[in-house]
C-alpha positions as CSV (number, residue, x, y, z in Angstrom):
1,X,99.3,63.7,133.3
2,X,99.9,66.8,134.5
3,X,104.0,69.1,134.4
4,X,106.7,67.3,137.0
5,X,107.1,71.0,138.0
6,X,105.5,74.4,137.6
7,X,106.3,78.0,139.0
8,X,105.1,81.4,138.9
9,X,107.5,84.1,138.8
10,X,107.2,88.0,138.5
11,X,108.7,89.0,135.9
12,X,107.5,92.8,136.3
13,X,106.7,94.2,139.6
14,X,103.8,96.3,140.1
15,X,104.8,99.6,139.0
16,X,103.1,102.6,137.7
17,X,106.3,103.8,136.1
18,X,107.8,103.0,133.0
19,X,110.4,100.0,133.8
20,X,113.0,100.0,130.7
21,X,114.7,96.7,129.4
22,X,117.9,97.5,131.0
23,X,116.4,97.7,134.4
24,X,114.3,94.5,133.8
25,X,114.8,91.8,135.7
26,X,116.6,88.4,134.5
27,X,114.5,85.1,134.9
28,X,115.9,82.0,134.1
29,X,113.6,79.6,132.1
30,X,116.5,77.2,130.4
31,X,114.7,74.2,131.7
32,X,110.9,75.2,130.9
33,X,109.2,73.5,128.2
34,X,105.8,75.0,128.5
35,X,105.6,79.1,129.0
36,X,103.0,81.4,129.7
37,X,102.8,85.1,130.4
38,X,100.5,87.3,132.0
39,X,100.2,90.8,131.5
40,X,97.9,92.7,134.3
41,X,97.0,96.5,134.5
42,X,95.4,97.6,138.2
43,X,94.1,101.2,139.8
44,X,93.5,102.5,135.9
45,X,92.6,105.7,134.7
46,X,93.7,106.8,131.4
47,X,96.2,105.9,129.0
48,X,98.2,102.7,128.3
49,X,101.0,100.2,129.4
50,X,102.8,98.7,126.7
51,X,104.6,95.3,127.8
52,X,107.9,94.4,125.6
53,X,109.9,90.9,126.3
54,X,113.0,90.3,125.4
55,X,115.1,86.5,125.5
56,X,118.8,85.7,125.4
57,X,120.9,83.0,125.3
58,X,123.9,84.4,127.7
59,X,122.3,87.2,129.6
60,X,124.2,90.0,127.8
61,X,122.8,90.0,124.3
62,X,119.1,90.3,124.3
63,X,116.4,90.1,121.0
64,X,113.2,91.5,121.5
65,X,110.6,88.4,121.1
66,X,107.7,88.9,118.9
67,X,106.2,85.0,118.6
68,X,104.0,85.6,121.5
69,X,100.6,84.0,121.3
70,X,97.7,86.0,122.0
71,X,94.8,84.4,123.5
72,X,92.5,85.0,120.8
73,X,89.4,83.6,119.5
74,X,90.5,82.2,115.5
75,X,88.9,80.5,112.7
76,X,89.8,76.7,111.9
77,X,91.7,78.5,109.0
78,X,94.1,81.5,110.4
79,X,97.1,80.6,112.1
80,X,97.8,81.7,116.0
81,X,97.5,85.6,116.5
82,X,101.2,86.7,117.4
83,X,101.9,90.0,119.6
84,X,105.4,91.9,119.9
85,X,104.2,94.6,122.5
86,X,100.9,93.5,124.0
87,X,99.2,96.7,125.5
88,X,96.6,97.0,128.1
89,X,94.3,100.2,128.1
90,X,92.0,99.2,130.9
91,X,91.8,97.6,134.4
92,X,92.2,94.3,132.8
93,X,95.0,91.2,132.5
94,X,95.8,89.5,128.9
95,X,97.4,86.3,129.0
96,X,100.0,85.0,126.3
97,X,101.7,81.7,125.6
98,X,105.4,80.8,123.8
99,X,105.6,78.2,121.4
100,X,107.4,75.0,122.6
101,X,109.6,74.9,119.9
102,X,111.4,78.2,121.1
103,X,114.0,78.0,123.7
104,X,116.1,80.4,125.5
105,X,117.7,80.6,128.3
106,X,116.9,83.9,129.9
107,X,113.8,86.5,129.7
108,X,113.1,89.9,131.1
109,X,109.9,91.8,130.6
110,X,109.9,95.7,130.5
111,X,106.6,98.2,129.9
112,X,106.4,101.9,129.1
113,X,103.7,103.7,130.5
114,X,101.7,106.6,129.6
115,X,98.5,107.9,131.8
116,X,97.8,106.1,135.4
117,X,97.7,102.4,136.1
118,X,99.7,100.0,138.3
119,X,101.3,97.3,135.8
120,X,103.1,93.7,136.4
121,X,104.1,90.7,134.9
122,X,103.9,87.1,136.2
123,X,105.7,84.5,134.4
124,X,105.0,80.8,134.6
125,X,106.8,78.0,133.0
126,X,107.2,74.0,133.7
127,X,108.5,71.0,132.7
């Protein structure tokens, strides 16, 4: 069975510039129960971008998240792989996912570049 609803929002539009949180835009994902993020880097040649996200609950104080789960091979064993600033050093796109048991009402995603690349964020969340 699949979501009643899905959409896919940028969160961070393609930018080759650093974007700072305060300049990030404000999604709304009260109503999502499932979230996933991806990160994508374009037109690289050197350096880095390194992606930050931040959540609030009224829009005007904001925590920066760090329960992000990677997309990472693990062993039966280890726990999911957690990322606070997921960074992309390549023409390449890393995917990450929020555990269902956080909610929030808002999120804004933010990078800071160093070198050449194009950078953006796509956001997608259902219920």
């Amino acid at each position: 069975m699949g979501l009643p609803y899905s959409y896919t929002d940028t969160a961070l539009a393609s930018t080759s510039a650093t974007v700072a949180n305060t300049s990030a835009t404000i999604l709304d994902a009260e109503r999502s129960q499932m979230k996933s993020i991806q990160f994508i880097c374009s037109a690289f040649t050197s350096g880095s971008g390194a992606f930050g996200v931040e959540v609030s609950n009224d829009g005007t104080n904001w925590i920066v998240y760090n329960r992000l789960v990677s997309n990472v091979t693990n062993t039966n064993a280890q726990f999911d792989t957690r990322a606070a600033a997921p960074t992309l050093s390549s023409a390449t796109s890393s995917i990450h996912f929020f555990p269902d048991s956080d909610l929030f009402k808002y999120i804004r995603v933010f990078v800071t570049v160093t070198g050449t690349g194009t950078y953006k964020a796509l956001f997608t969340h259902g219920g």
